[in-house]
C-alpha positions, 0 to 999 in steps of 0.5 A: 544462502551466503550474505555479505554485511547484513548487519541492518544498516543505519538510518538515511542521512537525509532523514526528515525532521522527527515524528512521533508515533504512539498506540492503543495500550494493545497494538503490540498484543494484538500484533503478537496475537496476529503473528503479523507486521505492517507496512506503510507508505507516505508520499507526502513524506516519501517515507516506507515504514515497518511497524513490527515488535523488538525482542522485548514485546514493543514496537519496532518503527523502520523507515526508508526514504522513497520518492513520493511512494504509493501503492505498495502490495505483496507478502511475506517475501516480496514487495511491490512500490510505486514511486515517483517514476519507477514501480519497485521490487523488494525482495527478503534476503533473509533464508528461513529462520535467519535472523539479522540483528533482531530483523526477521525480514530485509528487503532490499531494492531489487528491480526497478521498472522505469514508467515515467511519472503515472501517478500509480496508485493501487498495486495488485499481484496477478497469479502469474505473480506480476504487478497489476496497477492503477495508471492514473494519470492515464485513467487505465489499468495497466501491467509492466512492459519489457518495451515501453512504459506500461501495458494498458489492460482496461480502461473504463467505458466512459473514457473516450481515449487514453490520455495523460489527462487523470480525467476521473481520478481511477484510483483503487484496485481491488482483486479476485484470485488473482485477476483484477476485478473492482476499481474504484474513481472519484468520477465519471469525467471524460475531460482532464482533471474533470475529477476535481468538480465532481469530489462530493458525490461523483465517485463509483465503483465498477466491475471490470468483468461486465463494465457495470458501475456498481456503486454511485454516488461515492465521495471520493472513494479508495481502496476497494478490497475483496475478502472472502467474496465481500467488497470493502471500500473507504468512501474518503470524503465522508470519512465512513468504511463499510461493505459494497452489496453488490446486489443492490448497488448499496454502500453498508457502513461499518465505521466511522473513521476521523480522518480521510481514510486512503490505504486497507489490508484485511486481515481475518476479521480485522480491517487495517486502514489508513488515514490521513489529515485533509489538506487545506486546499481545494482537493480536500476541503469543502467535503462531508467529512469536515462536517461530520468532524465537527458534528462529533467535537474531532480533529482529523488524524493520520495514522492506522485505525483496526476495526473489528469487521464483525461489531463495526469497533475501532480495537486498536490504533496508531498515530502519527503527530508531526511531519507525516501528515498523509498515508497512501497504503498499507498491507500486512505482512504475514508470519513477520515479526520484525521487518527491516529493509535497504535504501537508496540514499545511504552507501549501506546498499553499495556493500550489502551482497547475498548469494542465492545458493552456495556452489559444492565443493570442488572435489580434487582431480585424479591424478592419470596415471601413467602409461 
């Protein structure tokens, strides 16, 4: 693969104003330990981040301005990004074992769907390798369209039609082998915006398989993640992560986090999750999780919590003070040491060219000899 200005390009001009970021004494360790980087969005700040560590063991911090970025999912090569209007594909231009300026992974903006504004949250990866997503605004899981705007694939039983109405709030998708199979909603509501008067204990879980809800009683719940057949799930409003026991229909808690937790990746024995400060307005406010923080002398924070899942322990952290107040997602990025990638508000992307294969030499024309 040949590249043209690879060099890692230089931060947006029209960055925010400055944040800080610090961590537990051994998040660099354990991401070394891990061989693993993260990624993470904010749409509050339209911000996509890379965590990952410099040639000297320390935290490297990436960022690149996206408009009101959400779900993100995907692996070592690819990445897959809501936006405001547009679902993302990023993919590494980066050959094995190449390296740019101490960047191991470049992502560059490749393909954008144009959907329209859906308020698309989680993203999953079929098996056919294509993005299966959460359409809230119209309350559906959905997959892209080469014709329209998206492609519903299922929408609970208990709404009544699709609508751009977010009547229950269907934010988090959860996936089996690659096919979809839990999601997660604030509510059950089948009118619009009904979600908002149901916040303390109307979230459920359901199975897409059978249409059965599995878990009731939720406040708020996000991100539901299956791992090796366990159904993790963050119930926000309270502040807890924990398990689903699907037999029961029971929510088992494994920690408590101080903040409103939105955004999880598993990893072996570690959770990764996101938090995020409540907003002082009528979605965030008047919810378990106020009380449980000041029950507990805490202030809410916005950062990545990892939890040991085998003693239900905090073992590392990272925290954000500043303009990022707000997390939506959050993956892991296997085998990546540093990761980097393009954006769209500098003229860096205008001049960033790769070739996927290099043509063969030509090899010289015989001369015809003449007759």
């Amino acid at each position: 693969m040949t590249m043209s200005a690879i060099a890692p390009p230089a931060p947006d001009t029209a960055a925010t104003p400055k944040f800080e970021i610090t961590s537990s004494r051994q998040f660099s360790e354990w991401l070394a330990g891990e061989r693993l980087s993260l990624a993470f969005t904010t749409y509050q700040a339209g911000k996509l981040f890379f965590i990952g560590l410099n040639p000297k063991g320390r935290l490297s911090v990436f960022e690149r301005t996206f408009n009101r970025c959400m779900g993100l999912a995907g692996d070592g090569q690819t990445l897959w990004m809501s936006t405001l209007y547009q679902l993302w594909r990023l993919e590494n231009a980066l050959a094995p074992g190449q390296t740019a300026e101490g960047y191991d992974r470049f992502y560059i903006p490749r393909t954008a769907y144009t959907t329209g504004d859906l308020d698309i949250h989680d993203i999953g990866i079929g098996s056919d390798g294509k993005p299966v997503f959460i359409a809230t605004l119209f309350g559906c899981v959905a997959t892209l369209s080469g014709t329209h705007s998206i492609k519903p694939l299922w929408k609970p039983p208990f709404i009544s039609r699709l609508a751009a109405e977010d009547r229950c709030h269907l934010n988090g998708l959860a996936m089996s082998e690659g096919v979809p199979r839990y999601i997660s909603a604030v509510s059950k509501s089948d009118v619009a915006d009904g979600w908002r008067e149901k916040r303390r204990d109307g979230g459920v879980v359901m199975d897409m398989r059978t249409n059965d809800v599995v878990l009731a009683g939720l406040s708020m719940p996000h991100s539901p993640r299956l791992a090796e057949g366990v159904l993790y799930l963050a119930d926000s409003g309270t502040g807890r992560f924990g398990r689903v026991d699907l037999k029961k229909g029971a929510f088992e808690e494994i920690a408590f986090c101080p903040g409103y937790i939105r955004g999880m990746t598993i990893h072996k024995n570690f959770a990764v999750l996101g938090m995020s400060r409540p907003r002082h307005n009528k979605t965030f406010s008047g919810l378990a999780l106020d009380d449980e923080l000041k029950r507990r002398d805490a202030e809410p924070r916005c950062g990545l919590m990892v939890i040991d899942l085998r003693s239900g322990d905090i073992v590392h952290w990272l925290r954000l003070e500043g303009v990022v107040e707000e997390l939506y997602d959050v993956i892991v990025l296997p085998g990546v040491t540093r990761p980097m990638a393009l954006g769209l508000v500098s003229d860096e992307i205008r001049r960033t060219v790769s070739l996927e294969n290099d043509l063969p030499a030509t090899a010289p024309k015989k001369k015809r000899s003449a007759r």
